[in-house]
C-alpha positions in Angstrom: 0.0 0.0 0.0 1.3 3.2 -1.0 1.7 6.1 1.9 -1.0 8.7 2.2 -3.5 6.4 0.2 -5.5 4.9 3.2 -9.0 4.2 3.5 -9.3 7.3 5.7 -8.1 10.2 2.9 -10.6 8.3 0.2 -13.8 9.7 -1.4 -15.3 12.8 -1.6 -15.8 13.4 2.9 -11.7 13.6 2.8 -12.0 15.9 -0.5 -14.2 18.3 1.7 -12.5 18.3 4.6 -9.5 19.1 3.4 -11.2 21.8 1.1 -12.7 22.9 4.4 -9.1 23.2 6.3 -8.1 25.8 3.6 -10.4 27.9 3.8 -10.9 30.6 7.0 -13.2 31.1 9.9 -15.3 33.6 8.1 -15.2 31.5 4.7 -16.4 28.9 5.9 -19.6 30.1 7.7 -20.4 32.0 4.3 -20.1 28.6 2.7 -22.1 27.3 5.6 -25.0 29.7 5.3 -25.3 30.2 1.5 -25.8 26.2 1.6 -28.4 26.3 4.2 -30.0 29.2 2.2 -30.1 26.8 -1.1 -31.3 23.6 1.4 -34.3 26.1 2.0 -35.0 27.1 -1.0 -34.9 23.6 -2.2 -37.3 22.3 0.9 -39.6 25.2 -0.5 -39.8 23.7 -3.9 -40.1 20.3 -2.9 -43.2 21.3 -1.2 -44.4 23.3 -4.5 -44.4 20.0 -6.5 -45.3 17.8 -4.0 -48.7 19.8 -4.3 -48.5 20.0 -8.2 -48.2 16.3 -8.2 -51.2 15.6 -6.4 -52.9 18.1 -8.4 -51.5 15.7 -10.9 -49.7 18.8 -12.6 -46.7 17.7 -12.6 -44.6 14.1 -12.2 -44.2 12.2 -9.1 -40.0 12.3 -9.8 -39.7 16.0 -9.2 -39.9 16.2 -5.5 -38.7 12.8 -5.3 -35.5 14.7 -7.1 -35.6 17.7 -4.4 -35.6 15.3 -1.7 -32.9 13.6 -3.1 -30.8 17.2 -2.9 -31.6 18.2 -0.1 -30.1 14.9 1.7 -26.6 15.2 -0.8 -26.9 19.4 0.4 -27.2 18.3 4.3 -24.1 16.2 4.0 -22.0 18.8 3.1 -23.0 20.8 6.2 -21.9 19.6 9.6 -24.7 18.4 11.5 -25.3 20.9 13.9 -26.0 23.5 10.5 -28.2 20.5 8.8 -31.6 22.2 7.1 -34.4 20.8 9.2 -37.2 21.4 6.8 
């Protein structure tokens, strides 16, 4: 096994943290809230065409698709900033 190619620094959670090392304190939390801010705006629109679908206006995939990216966005924010929508 080659050095510095472990399990641990594999995959996108390494890729982020060490993306997250580099940047500042004030970075960060700009990162932080402008991700939370889309995770809102997402939850929103989720909601939006979970209506239109039982209004049958719309496919059942859309908010299945929202859903889907609002879980991907929350694992990019540590869990004490996770969107709770």
């Amino acid at each position: 096994m080659m050095p510095g190619c472990g399990a641990a620094e594999d995959g996108p959670v390494a890729a982020r943290r060490k993306l997250a090392k580099l940047r500042s304190e004030d970075e960060q939390k700009a990162v932080q809230t402008i991700l939370w801010a889309l995770g809102h705006r997402l939850h929103r629109l989720k909601e939006e065409y979970e209506m239109k679908t039982l209004r049958r206006e719309e496919p059942e995939g859309v908010s299945r698709g929202l859903q889907i990216a609002i879980r991907e966005l929350n694992e990019l924010l540590p869990r004490r900033k996770r969107f709770k929508g």
